[in-house]
N, C-alpha and C positions, 0 to 999 in steps of 0.2 A: 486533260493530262492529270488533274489533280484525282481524278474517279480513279487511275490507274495506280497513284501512288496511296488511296486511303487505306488498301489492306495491309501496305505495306506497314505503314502506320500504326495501322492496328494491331501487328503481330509486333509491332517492337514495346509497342506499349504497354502490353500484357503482362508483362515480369512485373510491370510496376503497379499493373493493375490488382495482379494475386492476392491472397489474403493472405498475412502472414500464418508461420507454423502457429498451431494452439498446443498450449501445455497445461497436464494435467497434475495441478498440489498434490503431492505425498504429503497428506495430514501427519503424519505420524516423526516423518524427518523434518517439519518446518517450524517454526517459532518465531510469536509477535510480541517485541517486547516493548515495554516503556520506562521512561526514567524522568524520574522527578527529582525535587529537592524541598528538603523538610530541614528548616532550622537550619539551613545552612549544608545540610546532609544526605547525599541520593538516596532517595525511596524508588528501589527496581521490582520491575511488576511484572508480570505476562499474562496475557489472553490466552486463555486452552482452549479456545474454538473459534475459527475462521477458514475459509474456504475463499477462491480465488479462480477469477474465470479470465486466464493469459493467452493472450495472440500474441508473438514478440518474435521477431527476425533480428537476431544481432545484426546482417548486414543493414537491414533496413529499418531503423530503430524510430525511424517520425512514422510506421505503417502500426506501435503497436498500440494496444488496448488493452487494459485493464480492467480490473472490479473485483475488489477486495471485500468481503463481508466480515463482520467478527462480530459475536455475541456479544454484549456488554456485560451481560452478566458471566463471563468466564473470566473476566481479572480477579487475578491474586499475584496477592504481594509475600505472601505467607506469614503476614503477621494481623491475627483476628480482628486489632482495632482497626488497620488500614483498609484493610478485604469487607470489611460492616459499612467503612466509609464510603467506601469505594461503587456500593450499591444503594446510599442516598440521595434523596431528591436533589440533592447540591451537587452530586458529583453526577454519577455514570446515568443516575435513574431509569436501571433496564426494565421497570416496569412499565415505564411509559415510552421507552424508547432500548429495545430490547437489541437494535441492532447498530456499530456504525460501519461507513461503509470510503473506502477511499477508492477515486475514478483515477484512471490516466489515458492520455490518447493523445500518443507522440513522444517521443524521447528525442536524447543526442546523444551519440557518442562524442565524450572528452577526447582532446588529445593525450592524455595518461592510458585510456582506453575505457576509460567507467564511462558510465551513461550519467544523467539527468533526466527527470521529466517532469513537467509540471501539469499535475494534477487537481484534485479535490478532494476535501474530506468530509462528510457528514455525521456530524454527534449531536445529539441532544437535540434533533431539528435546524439544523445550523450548518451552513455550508459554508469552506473557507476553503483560501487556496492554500494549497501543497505543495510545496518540493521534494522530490525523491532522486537522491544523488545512490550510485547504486554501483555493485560489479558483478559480474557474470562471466563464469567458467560454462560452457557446452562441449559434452564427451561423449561420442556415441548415443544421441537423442537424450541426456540425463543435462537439467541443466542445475547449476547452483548459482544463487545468488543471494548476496544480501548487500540491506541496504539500509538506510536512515534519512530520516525528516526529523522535523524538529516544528511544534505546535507549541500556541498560545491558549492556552488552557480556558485562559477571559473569554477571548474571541468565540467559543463554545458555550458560554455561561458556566462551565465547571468551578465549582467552589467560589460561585460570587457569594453568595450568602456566609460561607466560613469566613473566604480571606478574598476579599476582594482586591486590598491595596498590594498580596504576593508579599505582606511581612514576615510571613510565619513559612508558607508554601508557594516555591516558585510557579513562576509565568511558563519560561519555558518546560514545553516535556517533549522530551526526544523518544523517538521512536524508531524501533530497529526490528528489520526483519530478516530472517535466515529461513531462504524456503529453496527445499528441493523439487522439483518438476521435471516429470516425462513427457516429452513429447506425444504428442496423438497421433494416430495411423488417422487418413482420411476416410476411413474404414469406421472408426472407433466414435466417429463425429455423430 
């Protein structure tokens, strides 16, 4: 009896089995930013280069997957002293480490209707965990989302050598992302 009921099985399980939709970054409409604090005072940054490889079903938000890439060497702050700093062995060192890179695999929808998902982030050789709390607009395959984490700058070794004790330059740096993404034809794959 149970031979007769497995296909049955099998076809109901498939929806769940599917890979979610993939969506493809518009470089051009998305932005990574980050925000510190100097002296008491936000220092706001952006990365001009990063690309992103999204599987993500709003119905079914524990099926997505992420992988975020960014250049290290694209931050700026737009002020020479920060931007100089910001590409030494203490801070970003995109010579030695030219890429970082944040994982996700799995979300949840809140009851407000934003998601969470806990991730991963890789700098400087250093893998930590991440939270990305986030919202998302889908209109006609166009999606928009943004979202924010919030990173311990130490936990990475960034600026142990300047300020290790965070007297001068905070621990936390937040990080905010506004990315627009087109869905993929399975064509397009």
């Amino acid at each position: 009896m149970w031979r007769a009921a497995l296909p049955a099985l099998l076809l109901a399980a498939a929806p769940a089995l599917a890979e979610p939709p993939r969506w493809r970054m518009d470089a051009g409409a998305s932005r990574l930013f980050f925000e510190a604090t100097e002296a008491g005072r936000p220092v706001r940054g952006e990365f001009r280069r990063f690309d992103a490889d999204i599987a993500f079903d709003p119905d079914r938000p524990e099926t997505a997957r992420v992988e975020v890439r960014i250049a290290t060497l694209s931050a700026e702050t737009g002020r020479t002293m920060h931007d100089q700093a910001l590409q030494d062995a203490d801070w970003f060192a995109p010579a030695r480490f030219p890429e970082a890179r944040f994982t996700l695999s799995g979300a949840q929808r809140l009851p407000d209707g934003s998601y969470v998902g806990d991730g991963s982030v890789t700098l400087r050789g250093r893998t930590q965990p991440a939270r990305l709390t986030f919202r998302l607009a889908v209109e006609g395959g166009i999606a928009r989302m943004e979202g924010e984490a919030v990173l311990d700058r130490l936990a990475f070794g960034i600026g142990e050598r300047t300020d290790r004790t965070a007297g001068w330059i905070g621990r936390q740096v937040r990080v905010e992302v506004r990315l627009l993404a087109r869905q993929e034809t399975p064509a397009a794959r």
